[in-house]
Backbone bond lengths (Angstrom), bond angles and torsions (degrees), N, CA, C in turn:
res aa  C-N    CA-C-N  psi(-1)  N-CA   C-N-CA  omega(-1)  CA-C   N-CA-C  phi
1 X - - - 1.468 - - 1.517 111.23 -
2 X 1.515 118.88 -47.29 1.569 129.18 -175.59 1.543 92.67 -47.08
3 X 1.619 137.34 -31.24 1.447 126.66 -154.52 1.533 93.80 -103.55
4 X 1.096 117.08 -6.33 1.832 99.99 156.82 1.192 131.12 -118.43
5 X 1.362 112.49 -17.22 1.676 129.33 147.56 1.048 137.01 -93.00
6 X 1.520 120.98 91.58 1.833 119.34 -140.30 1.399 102.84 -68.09
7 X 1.573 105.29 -33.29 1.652 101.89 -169.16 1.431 109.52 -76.61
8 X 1.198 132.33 -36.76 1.236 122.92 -176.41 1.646 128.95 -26.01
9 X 1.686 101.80 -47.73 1.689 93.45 -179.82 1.681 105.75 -49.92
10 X 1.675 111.64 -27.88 1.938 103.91 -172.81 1.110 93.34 -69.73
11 X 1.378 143.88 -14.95 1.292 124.96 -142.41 2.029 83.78 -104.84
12 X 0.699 108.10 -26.87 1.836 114.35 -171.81 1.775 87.89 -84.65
13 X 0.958 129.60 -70.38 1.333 114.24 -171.57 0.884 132.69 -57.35
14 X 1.615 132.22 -12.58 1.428 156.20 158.03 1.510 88.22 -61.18
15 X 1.397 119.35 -74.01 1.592 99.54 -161.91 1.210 123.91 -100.11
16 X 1.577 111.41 19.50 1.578 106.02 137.43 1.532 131.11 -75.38
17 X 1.539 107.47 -34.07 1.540 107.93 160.95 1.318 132.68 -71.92
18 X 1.341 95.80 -9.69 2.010 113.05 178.06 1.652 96.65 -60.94
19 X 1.498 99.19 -60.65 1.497 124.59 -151.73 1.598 103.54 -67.25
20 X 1.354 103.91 -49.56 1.619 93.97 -171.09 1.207 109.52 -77.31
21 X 1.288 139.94 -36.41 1.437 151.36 168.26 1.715 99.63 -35.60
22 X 1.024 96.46 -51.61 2.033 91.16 -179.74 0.942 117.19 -79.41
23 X 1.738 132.16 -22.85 1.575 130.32 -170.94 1.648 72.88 -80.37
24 X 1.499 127.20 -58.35 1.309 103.84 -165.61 1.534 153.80 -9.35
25 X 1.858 77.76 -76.93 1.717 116.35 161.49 1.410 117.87 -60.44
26 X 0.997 111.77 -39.68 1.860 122.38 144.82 1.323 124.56 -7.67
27 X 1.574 93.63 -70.55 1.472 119.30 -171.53 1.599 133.59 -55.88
28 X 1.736 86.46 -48.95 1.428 111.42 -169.59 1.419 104.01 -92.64
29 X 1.430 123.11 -6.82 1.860 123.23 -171.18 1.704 92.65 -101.63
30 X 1.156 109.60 -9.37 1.774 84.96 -147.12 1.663 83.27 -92.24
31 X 2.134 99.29 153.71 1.310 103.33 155.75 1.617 132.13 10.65
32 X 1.080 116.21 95.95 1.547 118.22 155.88 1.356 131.63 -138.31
33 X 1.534 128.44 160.37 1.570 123.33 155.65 1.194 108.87 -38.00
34 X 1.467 114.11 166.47 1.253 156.46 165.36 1.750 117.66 -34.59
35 X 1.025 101.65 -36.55 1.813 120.29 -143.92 1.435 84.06 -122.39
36 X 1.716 120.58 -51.77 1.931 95.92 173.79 1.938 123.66 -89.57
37 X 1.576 108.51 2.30 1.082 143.44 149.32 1.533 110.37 -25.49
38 X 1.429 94.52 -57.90 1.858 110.25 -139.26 1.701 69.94 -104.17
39 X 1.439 142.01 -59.20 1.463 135.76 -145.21 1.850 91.97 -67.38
40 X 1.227 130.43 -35.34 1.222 135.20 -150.98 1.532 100.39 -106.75
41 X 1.254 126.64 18.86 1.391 146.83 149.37 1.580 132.42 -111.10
42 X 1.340 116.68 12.44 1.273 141.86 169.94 1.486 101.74 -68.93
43 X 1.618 125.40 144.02 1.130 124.58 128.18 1.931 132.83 17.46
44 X 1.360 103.32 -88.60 1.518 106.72 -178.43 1.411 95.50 -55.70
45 X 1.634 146.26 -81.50 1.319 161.69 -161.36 1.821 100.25 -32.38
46 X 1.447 114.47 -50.27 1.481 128.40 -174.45 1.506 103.94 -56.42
47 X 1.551 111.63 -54.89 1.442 122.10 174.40 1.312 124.93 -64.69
48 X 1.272 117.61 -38.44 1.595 119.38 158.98 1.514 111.66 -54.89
49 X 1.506 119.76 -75.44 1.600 110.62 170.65 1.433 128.39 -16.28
50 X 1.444 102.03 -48.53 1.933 107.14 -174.59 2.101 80.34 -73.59
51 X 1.089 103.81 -75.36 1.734 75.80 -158.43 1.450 137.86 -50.64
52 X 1.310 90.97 -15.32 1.476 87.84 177.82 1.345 109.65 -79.99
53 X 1.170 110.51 -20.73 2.188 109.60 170.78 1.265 112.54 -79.96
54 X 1.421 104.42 -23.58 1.603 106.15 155.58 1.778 123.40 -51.95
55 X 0.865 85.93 -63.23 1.782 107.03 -167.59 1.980 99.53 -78.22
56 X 1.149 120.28 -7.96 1.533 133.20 161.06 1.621 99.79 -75.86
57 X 1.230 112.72 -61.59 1.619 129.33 -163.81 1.924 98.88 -37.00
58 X 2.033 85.84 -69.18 1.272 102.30 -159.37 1.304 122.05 -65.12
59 X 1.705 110.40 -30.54 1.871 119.78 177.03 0.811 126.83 -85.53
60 X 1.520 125.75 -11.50 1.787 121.68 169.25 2.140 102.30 -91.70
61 X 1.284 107.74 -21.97 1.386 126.79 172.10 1.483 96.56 -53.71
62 X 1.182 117.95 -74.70 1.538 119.55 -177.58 1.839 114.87 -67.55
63 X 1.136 110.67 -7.77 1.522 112.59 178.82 1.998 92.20 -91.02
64 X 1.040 121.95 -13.66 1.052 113.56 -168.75 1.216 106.22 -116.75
65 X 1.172 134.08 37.52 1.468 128.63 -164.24 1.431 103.90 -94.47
66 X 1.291 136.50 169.80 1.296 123.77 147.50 1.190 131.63 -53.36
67 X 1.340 128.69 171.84 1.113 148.04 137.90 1.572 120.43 -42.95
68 X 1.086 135.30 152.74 1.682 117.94 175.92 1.636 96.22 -137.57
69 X 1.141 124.05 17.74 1.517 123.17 -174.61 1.836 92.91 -103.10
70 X 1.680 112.30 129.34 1.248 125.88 -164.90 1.606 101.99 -84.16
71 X 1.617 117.11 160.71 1.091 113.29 -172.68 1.557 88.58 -103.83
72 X 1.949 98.00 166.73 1.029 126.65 -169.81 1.675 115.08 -38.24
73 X 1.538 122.40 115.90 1.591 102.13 -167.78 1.639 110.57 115.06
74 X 1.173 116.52 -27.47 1.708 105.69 -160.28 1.588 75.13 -108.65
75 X 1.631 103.16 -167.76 1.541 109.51 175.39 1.003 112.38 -75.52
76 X 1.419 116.25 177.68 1.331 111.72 -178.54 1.703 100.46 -115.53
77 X 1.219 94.34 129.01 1.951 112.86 -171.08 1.398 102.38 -76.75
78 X 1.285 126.76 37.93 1.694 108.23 -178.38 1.860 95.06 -132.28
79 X 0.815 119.82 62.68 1.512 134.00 164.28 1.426 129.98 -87.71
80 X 1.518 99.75 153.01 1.265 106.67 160.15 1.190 131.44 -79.00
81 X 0.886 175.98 52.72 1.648 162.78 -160.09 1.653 101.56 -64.93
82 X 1.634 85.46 145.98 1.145 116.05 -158.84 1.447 110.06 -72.23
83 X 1.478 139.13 18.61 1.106 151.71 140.64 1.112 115.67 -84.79
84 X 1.225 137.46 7.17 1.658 134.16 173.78 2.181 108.59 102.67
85 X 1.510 105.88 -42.83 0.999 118.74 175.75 1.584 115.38 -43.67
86 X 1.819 113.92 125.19 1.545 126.91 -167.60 2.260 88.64 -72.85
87 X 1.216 80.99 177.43 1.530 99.06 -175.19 1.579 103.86 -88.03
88 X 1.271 113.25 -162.83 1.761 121.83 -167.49 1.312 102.46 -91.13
89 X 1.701 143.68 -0.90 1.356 118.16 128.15 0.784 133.48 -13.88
90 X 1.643 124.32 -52.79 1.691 115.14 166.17 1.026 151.92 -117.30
91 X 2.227 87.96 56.37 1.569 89.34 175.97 1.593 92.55 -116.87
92 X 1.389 118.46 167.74 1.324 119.96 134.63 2.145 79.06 88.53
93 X 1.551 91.60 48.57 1.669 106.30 -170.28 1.988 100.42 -95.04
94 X 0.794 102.41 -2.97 2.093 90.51 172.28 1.788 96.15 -111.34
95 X 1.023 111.16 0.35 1.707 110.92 169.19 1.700 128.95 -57.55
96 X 1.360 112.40 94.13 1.272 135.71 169.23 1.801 103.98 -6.14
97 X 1.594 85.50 -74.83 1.574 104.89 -177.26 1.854 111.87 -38.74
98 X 1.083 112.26 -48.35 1.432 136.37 -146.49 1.880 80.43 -87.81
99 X 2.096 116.68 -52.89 1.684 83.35 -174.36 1.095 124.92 -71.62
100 X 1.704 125.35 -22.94 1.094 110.63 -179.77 1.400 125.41 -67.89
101 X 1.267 116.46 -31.49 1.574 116.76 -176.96 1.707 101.38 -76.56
102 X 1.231 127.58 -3.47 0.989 124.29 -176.90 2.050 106.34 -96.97
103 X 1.117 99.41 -33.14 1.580 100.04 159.70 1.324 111.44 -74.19
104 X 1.453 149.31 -49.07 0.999 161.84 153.80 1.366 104.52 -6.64
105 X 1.472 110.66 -72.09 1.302 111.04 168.38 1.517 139.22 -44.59
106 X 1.707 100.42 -36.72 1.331 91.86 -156.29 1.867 83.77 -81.27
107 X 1.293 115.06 -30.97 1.762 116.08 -161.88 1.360 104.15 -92.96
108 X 1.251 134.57 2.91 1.495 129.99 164.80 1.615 104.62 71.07
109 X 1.449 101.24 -155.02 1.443 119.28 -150.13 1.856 90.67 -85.31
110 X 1.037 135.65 50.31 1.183 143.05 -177.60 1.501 109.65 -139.93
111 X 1.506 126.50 -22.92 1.327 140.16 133.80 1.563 130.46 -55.36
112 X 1.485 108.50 -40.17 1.200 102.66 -179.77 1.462 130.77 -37.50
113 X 1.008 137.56 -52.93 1.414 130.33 179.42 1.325 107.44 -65.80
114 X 1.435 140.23 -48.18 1.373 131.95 -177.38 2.089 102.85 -71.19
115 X 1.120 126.77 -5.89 1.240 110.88 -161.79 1.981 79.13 -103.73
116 X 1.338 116.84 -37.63 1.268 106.68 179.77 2.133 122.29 -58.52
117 X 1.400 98.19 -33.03 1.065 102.06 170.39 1.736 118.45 -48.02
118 X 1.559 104.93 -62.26 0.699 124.97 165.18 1.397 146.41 -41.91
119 X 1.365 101.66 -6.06 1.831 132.57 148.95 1.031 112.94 -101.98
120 X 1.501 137.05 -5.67 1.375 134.81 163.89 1.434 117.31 -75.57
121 X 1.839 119.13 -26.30 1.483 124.86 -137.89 2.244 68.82 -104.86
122 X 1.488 90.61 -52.27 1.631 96.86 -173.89 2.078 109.37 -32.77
123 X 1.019 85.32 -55.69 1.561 103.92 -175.50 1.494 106.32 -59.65
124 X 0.728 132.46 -75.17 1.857 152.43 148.78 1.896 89.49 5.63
125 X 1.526 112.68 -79.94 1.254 137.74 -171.34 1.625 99.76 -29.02
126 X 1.352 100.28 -80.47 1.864 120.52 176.51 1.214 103.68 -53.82
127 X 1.519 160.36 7.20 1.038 143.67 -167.05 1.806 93.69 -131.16
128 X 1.537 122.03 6.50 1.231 128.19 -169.46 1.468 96.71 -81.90
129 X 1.290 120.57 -170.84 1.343 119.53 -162.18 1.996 82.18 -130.99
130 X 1.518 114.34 -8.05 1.232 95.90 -173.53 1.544 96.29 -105.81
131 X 1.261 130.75 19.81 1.509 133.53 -175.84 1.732 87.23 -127.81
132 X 0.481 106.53 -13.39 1.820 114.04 172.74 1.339 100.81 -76.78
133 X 1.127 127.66 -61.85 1.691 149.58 -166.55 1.672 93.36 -61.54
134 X 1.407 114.55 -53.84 1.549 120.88 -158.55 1.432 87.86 -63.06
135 X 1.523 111.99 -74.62 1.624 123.90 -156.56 1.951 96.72 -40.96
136 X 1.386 117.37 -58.98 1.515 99.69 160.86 0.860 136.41 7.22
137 X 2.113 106.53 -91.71 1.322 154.59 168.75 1.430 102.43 -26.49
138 X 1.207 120.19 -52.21 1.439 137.22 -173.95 1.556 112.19 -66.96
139 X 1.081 106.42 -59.02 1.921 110.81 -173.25 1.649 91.12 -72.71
140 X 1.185 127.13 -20.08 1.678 102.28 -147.63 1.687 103.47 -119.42
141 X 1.408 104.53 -28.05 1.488 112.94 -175.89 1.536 113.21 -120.58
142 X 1.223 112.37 -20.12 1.709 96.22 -170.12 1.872 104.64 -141.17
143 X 1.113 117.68 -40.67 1.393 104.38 159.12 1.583 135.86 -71.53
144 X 1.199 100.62 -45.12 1.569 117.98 154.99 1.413 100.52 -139.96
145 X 1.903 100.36 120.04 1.400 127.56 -178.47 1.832 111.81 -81.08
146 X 1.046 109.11 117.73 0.964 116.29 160.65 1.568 132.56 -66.74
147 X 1.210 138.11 129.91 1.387 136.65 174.54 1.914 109.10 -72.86
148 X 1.582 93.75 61.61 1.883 101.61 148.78 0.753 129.91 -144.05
149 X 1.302 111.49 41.96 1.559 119.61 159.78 1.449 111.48 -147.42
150 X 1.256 114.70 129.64 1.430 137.62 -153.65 2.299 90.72 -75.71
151 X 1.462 101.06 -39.07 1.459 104.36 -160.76 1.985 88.32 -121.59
152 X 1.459 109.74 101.81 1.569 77.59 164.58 1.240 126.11 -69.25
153 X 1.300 144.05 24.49 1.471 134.78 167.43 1.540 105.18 -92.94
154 X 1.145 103.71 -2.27 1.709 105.36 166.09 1.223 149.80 -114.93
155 X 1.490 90.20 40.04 1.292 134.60 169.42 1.481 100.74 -55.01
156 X 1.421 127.05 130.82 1.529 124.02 169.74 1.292 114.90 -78.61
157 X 1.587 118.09 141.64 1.199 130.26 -174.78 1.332 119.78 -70.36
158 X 1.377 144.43 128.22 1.111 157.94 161.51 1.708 99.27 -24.10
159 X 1.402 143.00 102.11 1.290 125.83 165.95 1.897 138.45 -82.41
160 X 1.138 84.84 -176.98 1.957 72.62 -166.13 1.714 118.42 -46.12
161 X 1.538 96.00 -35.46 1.813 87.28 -174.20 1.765 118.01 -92.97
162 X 1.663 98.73 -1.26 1.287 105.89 159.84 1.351 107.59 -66.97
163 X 1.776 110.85 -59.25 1.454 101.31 -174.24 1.029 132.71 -60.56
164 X 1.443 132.54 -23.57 1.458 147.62 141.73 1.353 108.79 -17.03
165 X 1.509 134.63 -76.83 1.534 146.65 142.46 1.334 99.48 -4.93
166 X 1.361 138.45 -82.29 1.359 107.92 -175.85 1.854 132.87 -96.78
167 X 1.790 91.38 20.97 1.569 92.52 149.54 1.812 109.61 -82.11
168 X 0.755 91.86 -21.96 1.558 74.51 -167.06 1.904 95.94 -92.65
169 X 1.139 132.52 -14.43 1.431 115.58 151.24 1.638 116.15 -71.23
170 X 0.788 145.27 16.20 2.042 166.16 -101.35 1.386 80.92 -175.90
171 X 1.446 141.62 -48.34 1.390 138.04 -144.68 2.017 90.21 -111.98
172 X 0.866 125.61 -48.81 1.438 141.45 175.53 1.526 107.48 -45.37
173 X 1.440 101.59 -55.03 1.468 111.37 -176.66 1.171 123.93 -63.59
174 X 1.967 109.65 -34.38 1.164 110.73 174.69 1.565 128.61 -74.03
175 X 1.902 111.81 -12.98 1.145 126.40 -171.38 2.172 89.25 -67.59
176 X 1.093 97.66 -53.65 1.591 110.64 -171.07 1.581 115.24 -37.14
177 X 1.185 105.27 -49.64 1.614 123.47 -161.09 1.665 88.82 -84.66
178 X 1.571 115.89 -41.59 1.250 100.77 -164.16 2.120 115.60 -71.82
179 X 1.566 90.57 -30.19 1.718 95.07 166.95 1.851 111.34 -54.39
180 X 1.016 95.25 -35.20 1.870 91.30 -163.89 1.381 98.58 -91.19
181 X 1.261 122.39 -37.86 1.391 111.84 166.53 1.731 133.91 -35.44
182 X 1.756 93.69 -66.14 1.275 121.32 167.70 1.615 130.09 -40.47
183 X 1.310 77.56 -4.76 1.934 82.72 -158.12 1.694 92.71 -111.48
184 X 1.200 115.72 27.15 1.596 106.54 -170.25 1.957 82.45 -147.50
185 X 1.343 136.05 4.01 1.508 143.71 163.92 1.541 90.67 133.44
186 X 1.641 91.21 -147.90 1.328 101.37 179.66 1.501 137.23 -94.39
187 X 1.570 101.86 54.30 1.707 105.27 -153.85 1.947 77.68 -94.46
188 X 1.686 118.74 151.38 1.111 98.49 136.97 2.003 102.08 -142.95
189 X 1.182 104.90 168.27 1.404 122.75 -153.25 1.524 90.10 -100.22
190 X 1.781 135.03 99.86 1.411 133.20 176.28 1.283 102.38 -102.81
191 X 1.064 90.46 143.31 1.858 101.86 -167.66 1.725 133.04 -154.39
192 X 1.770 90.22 19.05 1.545 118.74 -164.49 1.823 97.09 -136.33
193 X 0.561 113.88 71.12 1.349 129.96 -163.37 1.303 91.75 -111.98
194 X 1.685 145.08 132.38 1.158 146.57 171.83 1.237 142.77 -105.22
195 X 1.606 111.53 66.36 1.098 127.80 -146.70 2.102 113.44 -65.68
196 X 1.338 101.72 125.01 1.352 89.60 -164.59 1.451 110.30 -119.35
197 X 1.765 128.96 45.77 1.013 138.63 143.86 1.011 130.10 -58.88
198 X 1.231 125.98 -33.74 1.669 116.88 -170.86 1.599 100.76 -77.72
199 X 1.465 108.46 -28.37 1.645 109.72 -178.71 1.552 115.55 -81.05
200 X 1.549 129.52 -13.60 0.769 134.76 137.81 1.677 137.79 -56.03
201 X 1.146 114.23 -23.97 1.661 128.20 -171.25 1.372 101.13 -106.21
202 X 1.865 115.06 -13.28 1.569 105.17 159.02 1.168 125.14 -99.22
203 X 1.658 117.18 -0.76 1.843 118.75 175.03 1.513 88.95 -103.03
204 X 1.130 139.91 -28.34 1.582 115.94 -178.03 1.480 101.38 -85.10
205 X 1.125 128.57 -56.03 1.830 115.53 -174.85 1.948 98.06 -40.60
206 X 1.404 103.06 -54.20 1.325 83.23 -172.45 1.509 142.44 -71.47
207 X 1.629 107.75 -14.87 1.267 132.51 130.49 1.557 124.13 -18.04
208 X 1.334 105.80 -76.43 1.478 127.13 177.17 1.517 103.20 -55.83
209 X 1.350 125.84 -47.31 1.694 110.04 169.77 0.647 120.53 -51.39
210 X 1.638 120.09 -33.96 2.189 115.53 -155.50 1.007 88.03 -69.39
211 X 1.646 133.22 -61.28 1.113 141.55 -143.39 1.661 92.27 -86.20
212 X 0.813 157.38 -23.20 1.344 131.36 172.06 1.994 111.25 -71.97
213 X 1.065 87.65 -40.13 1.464 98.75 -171.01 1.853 115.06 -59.68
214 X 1.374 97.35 -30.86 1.160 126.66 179.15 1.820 107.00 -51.42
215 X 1.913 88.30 -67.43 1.800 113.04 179.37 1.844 95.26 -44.83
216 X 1.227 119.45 -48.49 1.163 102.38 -156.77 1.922 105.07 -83.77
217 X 1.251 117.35 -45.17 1.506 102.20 179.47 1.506 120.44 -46.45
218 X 1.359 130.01 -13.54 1.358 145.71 -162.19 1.870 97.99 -100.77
């Protein structure tokens, strides 16, 4: 599919970094003891959080971009300019909007109903209260920073039922990819995969303290 829909590989790497960035933040917010509580409030853990709301901010931002192809009547945005530079085809290239109409195109009126859906799920997405929150996030803290916060590492963390909000846009996205996928056989593009090392490397380090700490009071 990537060799007839150029943008698509952006469109997969956007929501592999969408996806893991949230199981991430996932990981390190949810419910814990005391002792992995306190390890996952350190320094390094604080700095991971801001980027990964970073890298949340910026990849569902670009999964949500517009389209830049004009409707029937306006000019048509696919130019040359007279510096060599292609037209606005290729901007705004990990945009949801932009692959489906861009499969649309190449497969005709045999897409139509799945590419229309697929402006329904888009719409759905932006009308969330946790893409509401991001676009915020975006103008005020991380694309253009606002002066309110004295420390940017103290930026507040995205919480569990926020992050919930964009699992379930996580679930939307996959409906999207899976129409445009489908429509080229049986390829599909998985990209939510739930990687559970980091939650492992915070119950054994903290493991590994008790018990050291232990060796030594003895």
């Amino acid at each position: 599919m990537g060799e007839k829909i150029e943008n698509f590989e952006y469109v997969q790497m956007s929501c592999k970094l969408f996806c893991t960035s949230l199981n991430e933040l996932k990981l390190i917010n949810k419910e814990r003891p005391h002792e992995e509580r306190e390890l996952v409030s350190k320094p390094p853990f604080k700095f991971y959080r801001v980027s990964l709301m970073y890298m949340i901010v910026m990849e569902l931002s670009k999964l949500m971009e517009r389209d830049t192809k004009f409707k029937k009547g306006q000019k048509n945005n696919f130019l040359i300019e007279k510096n060599g530079w292609e037209g606005r085809e290729k901007t705004n290239i990990a945009s949801l909007e932009k692959l489906s109409r861009k499969v649309n195109d190449h497969l005709g009126s045999s897409f139509d109903l799945k590419h229309a859906q697929n402006m329904e799920l888009i719409d759905e997405i932006r009308s969330t209260d946790f893409f509401k929150m991001i676009r915020k996030d975006r103008d005020q803290k991380f694309g253009h920073s606002d002066s309110i916060n004295h420390d940017p590492l103290s930026i507040k963390s995205y919480d569990l039922d926020e992050i919930n909000g964009g699992l379930q846009i996580k679930e939307a996205i996959k409906k999207i990819l899976l129409n445009c996928t489908k429509a080229f056989g049986d390829y599909e593009f998985l990209f939510d995969h739930e990687d559970q090392r980091t939650n492992y490397f915070i119950e054994i380090h903290t493991r590994n303290k008790e018990t050291l700490s232990r060796k030594v009071c003895k």
